[in-house]
N, C-alpha and C positions, 0 to 999 in steps of 0.2 A: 368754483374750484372742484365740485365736487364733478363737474363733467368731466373735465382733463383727466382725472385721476381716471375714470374708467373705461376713457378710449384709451390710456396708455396701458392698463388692465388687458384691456382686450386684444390688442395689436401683440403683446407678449403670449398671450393664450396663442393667436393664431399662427406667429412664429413658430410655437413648440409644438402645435398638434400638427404643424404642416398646411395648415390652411394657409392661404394667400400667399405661399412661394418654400422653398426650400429650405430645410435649417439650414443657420449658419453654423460653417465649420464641418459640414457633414459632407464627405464627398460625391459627385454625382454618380449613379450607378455606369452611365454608358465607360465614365472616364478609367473608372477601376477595370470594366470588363477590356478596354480597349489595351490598358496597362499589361492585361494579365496575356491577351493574346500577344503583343508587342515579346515579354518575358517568355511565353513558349516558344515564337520563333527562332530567336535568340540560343536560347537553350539549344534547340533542333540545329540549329547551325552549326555549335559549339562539339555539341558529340559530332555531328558528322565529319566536319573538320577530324578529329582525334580518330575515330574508326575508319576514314580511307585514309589516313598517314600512316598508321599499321602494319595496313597492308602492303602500303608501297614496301615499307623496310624490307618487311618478308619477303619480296618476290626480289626484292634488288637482293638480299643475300643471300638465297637461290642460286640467283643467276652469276654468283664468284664460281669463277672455274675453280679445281680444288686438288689436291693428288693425296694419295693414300699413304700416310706414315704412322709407322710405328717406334713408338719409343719404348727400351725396354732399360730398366734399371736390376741388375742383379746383384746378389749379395746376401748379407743377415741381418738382421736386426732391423732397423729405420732409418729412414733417410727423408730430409725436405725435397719438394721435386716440385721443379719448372719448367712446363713444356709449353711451347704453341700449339695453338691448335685454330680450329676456324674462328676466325676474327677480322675483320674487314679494320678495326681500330688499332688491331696488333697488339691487345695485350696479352698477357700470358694467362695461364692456371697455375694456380699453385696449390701440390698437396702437400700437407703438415704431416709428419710424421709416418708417412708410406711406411706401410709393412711389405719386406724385401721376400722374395723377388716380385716385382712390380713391370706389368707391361700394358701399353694404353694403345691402340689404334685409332686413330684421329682424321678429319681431310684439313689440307692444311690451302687456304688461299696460293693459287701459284703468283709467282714473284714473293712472294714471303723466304724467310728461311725458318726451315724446322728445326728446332732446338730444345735442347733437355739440359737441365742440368741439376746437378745434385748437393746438397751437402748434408757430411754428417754430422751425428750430434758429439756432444761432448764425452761420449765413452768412446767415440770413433769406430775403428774396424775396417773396411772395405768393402768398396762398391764398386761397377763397373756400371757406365752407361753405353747406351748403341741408339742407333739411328740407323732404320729402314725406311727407305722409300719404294711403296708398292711391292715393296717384298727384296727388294735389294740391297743387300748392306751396306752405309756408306762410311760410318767413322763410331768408332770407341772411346773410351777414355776411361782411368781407373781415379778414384779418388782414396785414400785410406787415412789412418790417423787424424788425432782430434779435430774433429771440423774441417774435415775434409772435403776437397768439393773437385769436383768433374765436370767439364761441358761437351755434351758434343752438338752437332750439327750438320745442316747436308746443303744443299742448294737446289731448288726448284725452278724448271722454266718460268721465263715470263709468261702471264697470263695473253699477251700478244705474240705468242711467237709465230709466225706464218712460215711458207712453204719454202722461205728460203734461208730456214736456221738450220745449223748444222746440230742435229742428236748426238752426234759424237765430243762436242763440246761439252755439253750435261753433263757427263759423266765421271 
């Protein structure tokens, strides 16, 4: 008995110093190296993916044709304000508490429409909005008393308009 015991001795010695094959439970070095390039690749894919979709956005909202408007809000005190401005999604801005007089020049996506509007707060007063397009006045509107509000707006060509739209319609 006393043999068994110390081939089973020594089979365990050689397991744990690595003699006669690999520990168990331990992983092989190629598999982890192989894992780790496998995970950089990936990675390397993952950004690149996200950094040319970026750039795509930008250069698509670039390329929105766009006209020049100005929203002006006049008046005292403060007023909330909501204008369009460029947005391919069409939302709006909105400033809290504008200190009046208040004017913004903005490009506005063509086929959009440019709009502003306002209200006041609970001590009220009076305000007056306007809308230009590229320097043309197109519409006003007054709001006064408690929570007063005003909208105005204009109309933009369409972003397609070709050689056989009438300019005299825009207007």
């Amino acid at each position: 008995m006393g043999d068994a015991s110390t081939k089973s001795e020594k089979s365990e010695e050689q397991s744990a110093t690595g003699e006669g094959g690999a520990r168990p439970g331990r992983p092989d070095r190629a598999g982890v190296v192989t894992a780790a390039v496998v995970l950089a690749a990936c990675g390397g894919l993952l950004l690149f993916g996200l950094l040319s979709t970026g750039g795509e956005e930008k250069e698509r909202e670039r390329a929105v044709p766009s006209a020049s408007v100005t929203y002006e809000v006049t008046g005292t005190g403060t007023a909330d304000i909501t204008y369009q401005a460029r947005s391919e999604s069409g939302t709006a801005t909105v400033v809290k508490a504008a200190t009046l007089p208040w004017r913004k020049t903005v490009p506005v996506p063509l086929g959009r429409s440019p709009v502003v509007s306002i209200v006041l707060g609970e001590t009220g007063g009076q305000a007056r909005c306007a809308v230009a397009i590229q320097g043309r006045h197109l519409q006003s509107a007054t709001a006064s008393g408690d929570f007063g509000r005003a909208t105005c707006t204009g109309v933009l060509p369409a972003a397609e308009s070709g050689p056989e739209s009438d300019d005299s319609a825009a207007g």
